[in-house]
N, C-alpha and C positions, 0 to 999 in steps of 0.2 A: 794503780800502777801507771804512772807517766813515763814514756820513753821520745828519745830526741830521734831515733829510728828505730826500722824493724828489718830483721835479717833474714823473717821469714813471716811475715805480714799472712794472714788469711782473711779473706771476707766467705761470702755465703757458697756453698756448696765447695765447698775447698779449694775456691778460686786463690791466688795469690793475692796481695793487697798490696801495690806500689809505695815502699815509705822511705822515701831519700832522706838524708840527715839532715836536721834543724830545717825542714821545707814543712814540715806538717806536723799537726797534734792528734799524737797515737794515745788515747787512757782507754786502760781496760777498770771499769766499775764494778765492786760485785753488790748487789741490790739482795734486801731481804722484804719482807711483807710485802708483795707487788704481786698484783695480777697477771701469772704467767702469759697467757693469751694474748693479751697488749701490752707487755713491757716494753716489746723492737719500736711501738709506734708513741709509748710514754717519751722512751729513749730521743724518739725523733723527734719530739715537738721541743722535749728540753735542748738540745742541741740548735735545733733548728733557731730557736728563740735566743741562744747563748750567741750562734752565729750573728743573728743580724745585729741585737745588742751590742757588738764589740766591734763591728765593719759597717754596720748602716745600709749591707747588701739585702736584697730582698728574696734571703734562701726559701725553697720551697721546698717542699716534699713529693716523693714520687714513691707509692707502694713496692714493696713492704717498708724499705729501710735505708731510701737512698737519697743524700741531701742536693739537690740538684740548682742550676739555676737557668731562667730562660732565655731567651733570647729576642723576646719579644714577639707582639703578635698575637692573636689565636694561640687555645692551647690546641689546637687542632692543626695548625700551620707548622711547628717548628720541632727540632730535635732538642730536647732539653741537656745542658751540658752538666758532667757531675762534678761534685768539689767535695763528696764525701759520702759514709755510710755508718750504718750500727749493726753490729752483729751481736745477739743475745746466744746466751747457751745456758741452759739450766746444770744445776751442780749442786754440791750437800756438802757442808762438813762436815769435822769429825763426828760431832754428835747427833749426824742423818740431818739435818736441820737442811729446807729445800734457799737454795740461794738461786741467784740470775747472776750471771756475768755479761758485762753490758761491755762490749768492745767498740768505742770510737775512732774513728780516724777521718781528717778535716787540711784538707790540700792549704796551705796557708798560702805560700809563696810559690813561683810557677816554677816548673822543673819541666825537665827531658822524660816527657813520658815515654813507655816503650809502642813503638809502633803497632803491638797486638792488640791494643786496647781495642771494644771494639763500640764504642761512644767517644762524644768532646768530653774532654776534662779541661775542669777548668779551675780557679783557686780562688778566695778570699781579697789579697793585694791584685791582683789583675783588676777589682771594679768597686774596692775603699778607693776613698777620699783620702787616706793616710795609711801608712803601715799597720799590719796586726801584728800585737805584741800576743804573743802565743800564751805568757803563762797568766794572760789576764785573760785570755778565751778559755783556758781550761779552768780558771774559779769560774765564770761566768755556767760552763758547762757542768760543773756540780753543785750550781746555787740552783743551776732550774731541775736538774736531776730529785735534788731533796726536795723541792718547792712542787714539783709533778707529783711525788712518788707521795706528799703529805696530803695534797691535794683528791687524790684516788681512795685514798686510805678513809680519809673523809666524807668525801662527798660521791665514790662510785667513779668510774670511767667517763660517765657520759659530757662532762667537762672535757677532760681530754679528749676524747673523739671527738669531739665539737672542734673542737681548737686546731684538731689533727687535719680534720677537710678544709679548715679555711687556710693552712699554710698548704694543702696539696690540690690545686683548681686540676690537675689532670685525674683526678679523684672522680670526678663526675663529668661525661659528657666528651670520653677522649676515646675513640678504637682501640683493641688493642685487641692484639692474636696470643693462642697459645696452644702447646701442644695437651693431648687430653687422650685418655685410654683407646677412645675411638676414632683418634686421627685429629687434626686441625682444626681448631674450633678460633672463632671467631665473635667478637661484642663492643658495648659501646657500656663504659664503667657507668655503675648506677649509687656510689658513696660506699660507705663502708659500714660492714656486721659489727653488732653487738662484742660478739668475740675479735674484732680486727682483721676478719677478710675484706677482701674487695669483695664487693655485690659488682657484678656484670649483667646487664641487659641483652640477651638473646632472644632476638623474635620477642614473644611475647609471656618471656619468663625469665629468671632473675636466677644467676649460678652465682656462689660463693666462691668464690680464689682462695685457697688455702695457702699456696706454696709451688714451686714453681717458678720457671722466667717466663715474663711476660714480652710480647713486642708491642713497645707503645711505636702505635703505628701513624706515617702521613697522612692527611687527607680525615674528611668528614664523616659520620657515620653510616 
């Protein structure tokens, strides 16, 4: 499903998802045979790859599911600004059969964001060399979509996660805080699980991020 806007846009925890008309590319995908546990980050490397193939921008990835881009610098120095996300959700049809719906949305053209946001956004034509024509970003997005999804099916995830760290350098080696049963916790990311968490470095042991917002935070570890 391709839509030119959304009336009611959602990203992750039923945040609202900003989608002005003809400024972005909104597809929801519904994927079958795929590794539930890492589809959001299958999703992000194919997108991610669809991105820069169509803008020659150098989108990155930021855990779990958000297409960001930087600003230069250290990843330790700067606020990384977003220009997109993927939201998966599991589902079944009629015949119980277990599906993924794989929801993209990708900032093309720059718009009046609303002042609540609470990061830079940013878009696609703010740092092309030329216009993005959107419905050549959305084939691009479901040739890597199929090309990921054949790819895993074959040969295991460990390609994918391979591919997933070198588009996310804030993957390894960036602080980040978050909240946790017993109050404020605090690390320095150490790559990503088998299953597609973040690995975090704490003192001298190594916690898995399941879920959750993270604060990728200023400054060294």
């Amino acid at each position: 499903v391709v839509a030119s806007a959304q009336s009611a846009g959602r990203g992750r925890r039923g945040r609202s998802w900003f989608s002005p008309s003809d400024l972005g590319v909104y597809v929801s995908v519904v994927l079958d045979n795929v590794v539930s546990p890492t589809v959001t980050l299958l999703a992000g490397v194919a997108v991610a790859e669809a991105s820069r193939a169509s803008s020659g921008v150098p989108v990155e990835l930021e855990w779990p599911n958000d297409l960001v881009l930087s600003s230069g610098g250290s990843t330790r120095a700067y606020r990384r600004a977003k220009l997109g996300g993927v939201l998966t959700e599991a589902a079944t049809d009629g015949a119980g059969t277990s599906l993924v719906v794989v929801g993209i949305g990708v900032n093309v053209a720059s718009a009046e964001y609303p002042t609540s946001l609470d990061r830079p956004i940013t878009c696609l034509d703010a740092h092309a060399t030329s216009p993005i024509v959107r419905g050549v970003l959305v084939v691009e997005i479901l040739c890597a979509l199929v090309a990921w999804q054949r790819r895993c099916i074959d040969d295991g995830v460990t390609p994918m996660l391979e591919r997933w760290g070198e588009l996310s350098p804030s993957s390894a080696g960036v602080t980040v805080g978050w909240e946790s049963p017993d109050g404020p916790r605090r690390g320095v990311t150490d790559g990503i699980g088998p299953s597609g968490s973040l690995r975090v470095r704490v003192g001298d042991r190594i916690e898995n991020i399941v879920g959750g917002t993270l604060d990728w935070q200023v400054g060294g570890s």
